[in-house]
PASEBA-1860 file (N, C-alpha, C; in nm, 3 decimals):
! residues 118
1> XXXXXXXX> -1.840/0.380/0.666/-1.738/0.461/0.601/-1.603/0.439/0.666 ~ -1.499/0.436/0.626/-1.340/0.433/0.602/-1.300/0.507/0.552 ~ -1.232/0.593/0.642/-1.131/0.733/0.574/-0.998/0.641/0.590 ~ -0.905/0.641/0.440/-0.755/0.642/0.489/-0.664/0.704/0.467 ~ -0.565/0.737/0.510/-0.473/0.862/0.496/-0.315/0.803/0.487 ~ -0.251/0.821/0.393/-0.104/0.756/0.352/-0.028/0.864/0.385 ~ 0.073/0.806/0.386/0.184/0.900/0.471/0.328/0.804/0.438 ~ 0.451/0.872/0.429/0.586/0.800/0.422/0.627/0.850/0.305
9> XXXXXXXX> 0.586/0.841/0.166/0.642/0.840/0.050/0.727/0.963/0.063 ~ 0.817/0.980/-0.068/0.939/1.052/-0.063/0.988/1.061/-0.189 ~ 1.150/1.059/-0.163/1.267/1.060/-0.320/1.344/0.959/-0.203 ~ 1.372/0.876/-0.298/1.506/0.738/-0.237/1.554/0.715/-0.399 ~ 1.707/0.677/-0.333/1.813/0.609/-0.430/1.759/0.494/-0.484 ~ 1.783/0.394/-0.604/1.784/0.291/-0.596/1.847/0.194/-0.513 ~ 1.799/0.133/-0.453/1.858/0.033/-0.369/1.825/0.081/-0.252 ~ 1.747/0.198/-0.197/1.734/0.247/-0.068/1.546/0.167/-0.020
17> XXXXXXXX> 1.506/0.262/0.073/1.404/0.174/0.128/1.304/0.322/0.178 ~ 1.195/0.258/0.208/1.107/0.345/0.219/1.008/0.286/0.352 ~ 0.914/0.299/0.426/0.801/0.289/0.491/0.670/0.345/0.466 ~ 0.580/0.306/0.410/0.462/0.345/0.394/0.354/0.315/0.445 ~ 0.277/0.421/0.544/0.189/0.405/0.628/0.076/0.440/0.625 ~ -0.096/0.363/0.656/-0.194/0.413/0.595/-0.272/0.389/0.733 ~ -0.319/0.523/0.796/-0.394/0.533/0.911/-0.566/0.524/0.801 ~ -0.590/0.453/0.888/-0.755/0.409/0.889/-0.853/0.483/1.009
25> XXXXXXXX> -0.923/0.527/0.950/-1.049/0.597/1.045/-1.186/0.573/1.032 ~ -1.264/0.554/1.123/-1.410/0.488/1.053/-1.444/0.370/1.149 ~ -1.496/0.275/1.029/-1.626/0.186/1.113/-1.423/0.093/1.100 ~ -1.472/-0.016/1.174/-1.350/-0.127/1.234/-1.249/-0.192/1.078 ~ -1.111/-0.053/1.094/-1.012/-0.143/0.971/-1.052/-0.308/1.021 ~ -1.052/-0.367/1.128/-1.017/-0.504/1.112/-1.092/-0.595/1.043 ~ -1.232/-0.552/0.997/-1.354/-0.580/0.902/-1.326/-0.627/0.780 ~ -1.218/-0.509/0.716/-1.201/-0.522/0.599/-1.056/-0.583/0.533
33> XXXXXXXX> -1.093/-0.658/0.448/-0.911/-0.653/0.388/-0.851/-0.563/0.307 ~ -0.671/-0.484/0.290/-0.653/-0.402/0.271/-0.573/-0.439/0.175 ~ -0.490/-0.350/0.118/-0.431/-0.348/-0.011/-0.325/-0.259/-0.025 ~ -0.248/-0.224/-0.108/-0.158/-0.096/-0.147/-0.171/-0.155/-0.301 ~ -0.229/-0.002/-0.381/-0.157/-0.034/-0.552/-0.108/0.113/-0.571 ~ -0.048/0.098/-0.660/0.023/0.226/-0.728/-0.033/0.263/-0.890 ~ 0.007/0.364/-0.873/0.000/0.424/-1.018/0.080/0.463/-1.091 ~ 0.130/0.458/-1.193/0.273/0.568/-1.245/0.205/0.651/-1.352
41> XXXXXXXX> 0.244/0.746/-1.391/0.233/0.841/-1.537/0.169/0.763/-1.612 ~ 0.065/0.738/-1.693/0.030/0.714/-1.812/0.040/0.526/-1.777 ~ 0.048/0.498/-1.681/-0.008/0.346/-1.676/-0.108/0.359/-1.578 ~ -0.183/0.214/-1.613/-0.285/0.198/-1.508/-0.264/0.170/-1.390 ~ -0.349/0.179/-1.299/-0.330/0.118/-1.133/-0.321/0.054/-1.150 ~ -0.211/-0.072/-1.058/-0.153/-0.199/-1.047/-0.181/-0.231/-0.875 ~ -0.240/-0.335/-0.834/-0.263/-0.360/-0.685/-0.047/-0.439/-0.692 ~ -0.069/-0.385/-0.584/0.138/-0.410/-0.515/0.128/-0.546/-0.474
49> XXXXXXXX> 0.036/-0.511/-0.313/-0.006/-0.628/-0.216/-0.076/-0.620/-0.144 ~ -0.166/-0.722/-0.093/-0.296/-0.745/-0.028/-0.283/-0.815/0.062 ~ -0.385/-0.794/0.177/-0.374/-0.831/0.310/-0.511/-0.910/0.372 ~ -0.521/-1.017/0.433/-0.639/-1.034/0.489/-0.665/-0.970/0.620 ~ -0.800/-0.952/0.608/-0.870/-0.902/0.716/-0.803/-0.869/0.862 ~ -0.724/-1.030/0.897/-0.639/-1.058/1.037/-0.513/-1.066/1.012 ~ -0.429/-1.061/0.904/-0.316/-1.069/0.845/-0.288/-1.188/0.816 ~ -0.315/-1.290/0.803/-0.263/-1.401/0.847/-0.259/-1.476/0.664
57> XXXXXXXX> -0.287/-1.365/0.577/-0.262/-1.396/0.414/-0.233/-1.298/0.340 ~ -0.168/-1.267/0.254/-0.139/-1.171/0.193/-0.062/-1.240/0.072 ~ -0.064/-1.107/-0.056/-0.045/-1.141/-0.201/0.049/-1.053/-0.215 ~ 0.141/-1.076/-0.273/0.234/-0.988/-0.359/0.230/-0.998/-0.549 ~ 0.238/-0.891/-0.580/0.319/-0.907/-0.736/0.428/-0.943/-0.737 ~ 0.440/-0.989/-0.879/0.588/-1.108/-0.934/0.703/-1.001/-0.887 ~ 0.641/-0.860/-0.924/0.763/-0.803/-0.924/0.815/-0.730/-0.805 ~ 0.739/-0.712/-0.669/0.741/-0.676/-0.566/0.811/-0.801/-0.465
65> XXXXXXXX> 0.806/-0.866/-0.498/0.805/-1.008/-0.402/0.936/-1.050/-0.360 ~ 0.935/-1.047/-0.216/1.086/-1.070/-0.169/1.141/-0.921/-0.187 ~ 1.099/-0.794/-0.190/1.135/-0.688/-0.190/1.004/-0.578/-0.090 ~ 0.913/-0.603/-0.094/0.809/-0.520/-0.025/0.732/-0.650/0.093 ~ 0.703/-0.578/0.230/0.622/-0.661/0.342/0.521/-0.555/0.348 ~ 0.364/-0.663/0.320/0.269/-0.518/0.365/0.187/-0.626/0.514 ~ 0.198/-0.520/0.559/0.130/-0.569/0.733/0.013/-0.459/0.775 ~ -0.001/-0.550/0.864/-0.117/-0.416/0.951/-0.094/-0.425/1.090
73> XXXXXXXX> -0.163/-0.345/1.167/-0.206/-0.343/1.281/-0.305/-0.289/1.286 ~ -0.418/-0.425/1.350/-0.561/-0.380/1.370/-0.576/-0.285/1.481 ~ -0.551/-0.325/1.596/-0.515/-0.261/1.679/-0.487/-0.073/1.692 ~ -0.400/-0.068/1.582/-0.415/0.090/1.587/-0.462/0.137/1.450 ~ -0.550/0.020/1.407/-0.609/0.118/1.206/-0.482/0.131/1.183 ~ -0.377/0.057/1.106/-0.304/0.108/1.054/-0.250/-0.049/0.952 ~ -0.225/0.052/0.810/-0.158/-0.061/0.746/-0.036/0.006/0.705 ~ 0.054/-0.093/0.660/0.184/-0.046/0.649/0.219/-0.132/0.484
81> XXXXXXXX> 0.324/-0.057/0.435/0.406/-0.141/0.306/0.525/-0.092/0.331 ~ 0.644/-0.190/0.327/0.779/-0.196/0.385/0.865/-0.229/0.272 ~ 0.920/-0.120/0.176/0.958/-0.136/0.049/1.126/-0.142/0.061 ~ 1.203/-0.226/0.048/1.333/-0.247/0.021/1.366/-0.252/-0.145 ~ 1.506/-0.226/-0.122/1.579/-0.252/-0.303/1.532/-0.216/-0.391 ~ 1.428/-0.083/-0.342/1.393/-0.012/-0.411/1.431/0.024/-0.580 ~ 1.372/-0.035/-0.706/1.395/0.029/-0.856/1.325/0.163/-0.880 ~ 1.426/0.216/-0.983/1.354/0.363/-1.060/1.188/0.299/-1.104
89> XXXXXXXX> 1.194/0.166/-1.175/0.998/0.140/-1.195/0.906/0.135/-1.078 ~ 0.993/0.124/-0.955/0.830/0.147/-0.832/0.809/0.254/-0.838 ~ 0.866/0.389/-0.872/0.801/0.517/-0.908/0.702/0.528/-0.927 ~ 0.586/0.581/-0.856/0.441/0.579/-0.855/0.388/0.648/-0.743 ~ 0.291/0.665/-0.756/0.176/0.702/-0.642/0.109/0.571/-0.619 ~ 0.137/0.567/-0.454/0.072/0.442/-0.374/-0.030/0.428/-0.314 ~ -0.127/0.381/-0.370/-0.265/0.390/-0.290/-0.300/0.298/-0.169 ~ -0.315/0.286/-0.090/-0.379/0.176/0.011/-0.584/0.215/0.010
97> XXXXXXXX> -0.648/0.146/0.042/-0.741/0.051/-0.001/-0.767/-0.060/0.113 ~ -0.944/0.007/0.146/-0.959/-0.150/0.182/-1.111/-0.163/0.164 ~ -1.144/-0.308/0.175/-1.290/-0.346/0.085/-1.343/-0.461/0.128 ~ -1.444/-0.493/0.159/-1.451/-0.641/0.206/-1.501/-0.737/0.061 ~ -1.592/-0.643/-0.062/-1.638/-0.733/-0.179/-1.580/-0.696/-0.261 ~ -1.429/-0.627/-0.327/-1.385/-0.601/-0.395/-1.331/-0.464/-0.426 ~ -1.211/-0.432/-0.470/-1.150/-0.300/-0.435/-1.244/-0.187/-0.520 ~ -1.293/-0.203/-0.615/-1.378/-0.117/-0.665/-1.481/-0.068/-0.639
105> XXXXXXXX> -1.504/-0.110/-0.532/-1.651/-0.076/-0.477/-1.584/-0.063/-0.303 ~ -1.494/-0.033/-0.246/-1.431/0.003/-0.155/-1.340/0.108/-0.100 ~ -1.295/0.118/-0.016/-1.242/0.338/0.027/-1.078/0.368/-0.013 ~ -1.083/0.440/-0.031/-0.924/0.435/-0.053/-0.840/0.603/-0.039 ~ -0.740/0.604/-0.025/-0.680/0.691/0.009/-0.624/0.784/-0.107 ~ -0.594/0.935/-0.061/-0.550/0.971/-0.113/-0.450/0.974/-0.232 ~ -0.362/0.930/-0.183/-0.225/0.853/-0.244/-0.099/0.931/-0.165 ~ 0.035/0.839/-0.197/0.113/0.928/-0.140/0.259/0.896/-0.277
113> XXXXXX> 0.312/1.027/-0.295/0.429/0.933/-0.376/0.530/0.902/-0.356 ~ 0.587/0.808/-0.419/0.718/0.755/-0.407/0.817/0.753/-0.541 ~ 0.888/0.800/-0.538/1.060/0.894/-0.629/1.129/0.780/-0.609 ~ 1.194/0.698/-0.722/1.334/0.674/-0.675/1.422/0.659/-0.831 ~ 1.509/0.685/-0.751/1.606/0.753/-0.891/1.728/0.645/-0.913 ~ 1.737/0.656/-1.037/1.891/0.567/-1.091/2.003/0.625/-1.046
END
């Protein structure tokens, strides 16, 4: 089992920035690879960006890219998403996630949200 717990989200301007942080508790975060997706109103979950196991790969969306860094530290269970240039469409609830055979069958967090306004 993997408990994770998000933390950071807020209200930001467009163009402002955010930190989003996901403490891991349980059997070894470094086991698994992790994730952040969001949700907005009336759309489906969208995975943001994904992380390997040791960091050393990670995925972004078209539309995140060159605007969000998601990292970890095994070391202290913790994953992070580092959102710059923030748009009114990242508005969502951000999930982090982690899974070793696929996110659907893996733990995930609460959510935390994130506001940002025109």
């Amino acid at each position: 089992q993997v408990q994770l717990v998000e933390s950071g989200g807020g209200w930001v301007q467009a163009g402002g920035s955010l930190k989003l942080s996901c403490a891991a508790s349980g059997r070894s975060f470094g086991n698994y690879g992790a994730a952040w997706f969001r949700q907005a109103p009336g759309k489906e979950r969208e995975l943001v960006a994904s992380i390997s196991e040791t960091g050393g790969a990670t995925f972004y969306r078209g539309d995140v890219k060159g605007r969000f860094t998601i990292s970890r530290d095994n070391a202290k269970n913790m994953l992070y998403l580092q959102m710059a240039s923030l748009k009114p469409e990242d508005t969502a609830t951000y999930y982090c996630a982690a899974a070793t055979t696929g996110w659907a069958n893996g733990y995930w967090g609460q959510g935390t949200q994130v506001t940002v306004s025109s």
